[in-house]
C-alpha positions in Angstrom: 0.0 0.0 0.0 1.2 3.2 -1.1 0.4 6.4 1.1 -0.3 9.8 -0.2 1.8 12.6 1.2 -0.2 15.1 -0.7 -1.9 17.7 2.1 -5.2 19.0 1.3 -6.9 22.0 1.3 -8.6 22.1 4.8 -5.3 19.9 6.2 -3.4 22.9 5.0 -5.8 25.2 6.6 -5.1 23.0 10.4 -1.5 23.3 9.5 -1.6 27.0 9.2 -3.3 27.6 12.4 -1.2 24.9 14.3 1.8 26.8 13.1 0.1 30.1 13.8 -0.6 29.1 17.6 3.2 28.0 18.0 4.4 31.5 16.2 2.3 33.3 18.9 3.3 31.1 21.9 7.1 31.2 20.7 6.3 35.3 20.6 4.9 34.9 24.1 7.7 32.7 25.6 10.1 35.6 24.6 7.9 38.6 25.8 7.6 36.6 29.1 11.6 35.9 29.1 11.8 39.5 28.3 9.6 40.5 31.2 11.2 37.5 33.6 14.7 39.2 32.7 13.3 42.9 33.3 12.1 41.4 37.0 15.2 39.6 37.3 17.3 42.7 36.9 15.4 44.9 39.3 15.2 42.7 41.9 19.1 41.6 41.1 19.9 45.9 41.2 17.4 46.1 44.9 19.2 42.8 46.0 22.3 45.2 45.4 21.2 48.0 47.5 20.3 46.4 50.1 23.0 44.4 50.5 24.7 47.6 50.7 22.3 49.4 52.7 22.7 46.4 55.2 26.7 46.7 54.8 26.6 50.1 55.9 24.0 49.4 58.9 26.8 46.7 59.8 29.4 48.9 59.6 28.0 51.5 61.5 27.2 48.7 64.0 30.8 47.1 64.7 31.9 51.0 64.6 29.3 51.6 67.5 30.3 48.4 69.3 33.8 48.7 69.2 33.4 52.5 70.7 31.4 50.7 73.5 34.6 48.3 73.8 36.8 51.3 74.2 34.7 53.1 76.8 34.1 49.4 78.9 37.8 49.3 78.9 38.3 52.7 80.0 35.5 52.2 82.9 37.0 49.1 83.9 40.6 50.9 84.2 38.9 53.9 86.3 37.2 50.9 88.4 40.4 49.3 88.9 42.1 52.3 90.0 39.2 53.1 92.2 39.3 49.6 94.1 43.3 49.9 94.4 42.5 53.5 95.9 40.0 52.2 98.5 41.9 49.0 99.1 44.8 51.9 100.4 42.4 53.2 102.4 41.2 50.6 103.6 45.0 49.2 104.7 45.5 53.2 106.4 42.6 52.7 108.2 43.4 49.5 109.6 46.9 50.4 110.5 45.3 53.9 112.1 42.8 51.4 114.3 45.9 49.0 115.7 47.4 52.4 116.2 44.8 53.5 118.3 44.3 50.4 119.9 48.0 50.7 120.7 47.3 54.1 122.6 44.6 52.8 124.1 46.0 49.9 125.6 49.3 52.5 126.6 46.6 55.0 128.4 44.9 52.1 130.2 48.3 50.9 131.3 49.4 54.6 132.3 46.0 55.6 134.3 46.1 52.0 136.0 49.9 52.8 136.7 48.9 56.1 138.7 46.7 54.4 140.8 48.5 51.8 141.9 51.0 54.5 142.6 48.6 56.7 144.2 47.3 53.4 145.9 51.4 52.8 147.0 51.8 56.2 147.8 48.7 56.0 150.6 50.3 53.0 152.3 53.7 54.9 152.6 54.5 57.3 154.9 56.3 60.2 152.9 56.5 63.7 153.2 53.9 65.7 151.1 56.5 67.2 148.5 57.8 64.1 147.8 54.8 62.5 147.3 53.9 65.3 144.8 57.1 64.9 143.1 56.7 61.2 142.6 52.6 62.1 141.2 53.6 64.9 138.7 56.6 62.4 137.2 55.5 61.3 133.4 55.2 57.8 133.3 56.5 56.5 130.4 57.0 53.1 129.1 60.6 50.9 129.2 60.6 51.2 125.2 60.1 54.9 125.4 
């Protein structure tokens, strides 16, 4: 059997509208490319900006946090010389306490030394300008 490759009218007629459809939906693949590219390229060029706009926000923001770094640094060297200041203190007032503690101790030894003396002096019979004499003597300590 032999087959005809001869198109007729009305097959002719199909064929140009099949090709007609695929010449408009080639035309429309492009347009939409076109368009899909246009999109593409704005949102690539935003994309851009804010990447930058974000770089800058970051830069601004390490800039920020490493002047907050630097004043820490400083507050924590003022804090340290503080502390060493009241730790000084704190050593001149302890050494001012065991000095007065000292003196205390020295004036309780001195007033309980005149009254034994006074106590001695009673009990012995002396003549009044000695005993006045021995009164109105400092008394002072062996290490003095």
């Amino acid at each position: 059997a032999v087959v005809s490759t001869q198109s007729t009218g009305e097959e002719e007629t199909d064929l140009g509208v099949v090709t007609e459809g695929i010449d408009w939906a080639v035309e429309n693949a492009e347009d939409f490319m076109e368009k899909l590219m246009n999109e593409v390229s704005g949102l690539t060029k935003a994309n851009i900006h804010s990447i930058m706009a974000v770089e800058t926000d970051v830069i601004r923001l390490f800039n920020i946090m490493d002047h907050a770094l630097h004043e820490l640094c400083r507050l924590e060297n003022i804090m340290v010389r503080y502390e060493d200041a009241l730790n000084e203190d704190l050593k001149r007032m302890e050494e001012t306490l065991q000095s007065y503690k000292k003196q205390q101790i020295r004036n309780d030894n001195t007033r309980k030394a005149h009254e034994l003396l006074t106590e001695l002096l009673e009990q012995i019979t002396l003549d009044e300008t000695t005993a006045d004499t021995l009164l109105s003597l400092p008394l002072k300590s062996p290490s003095q």
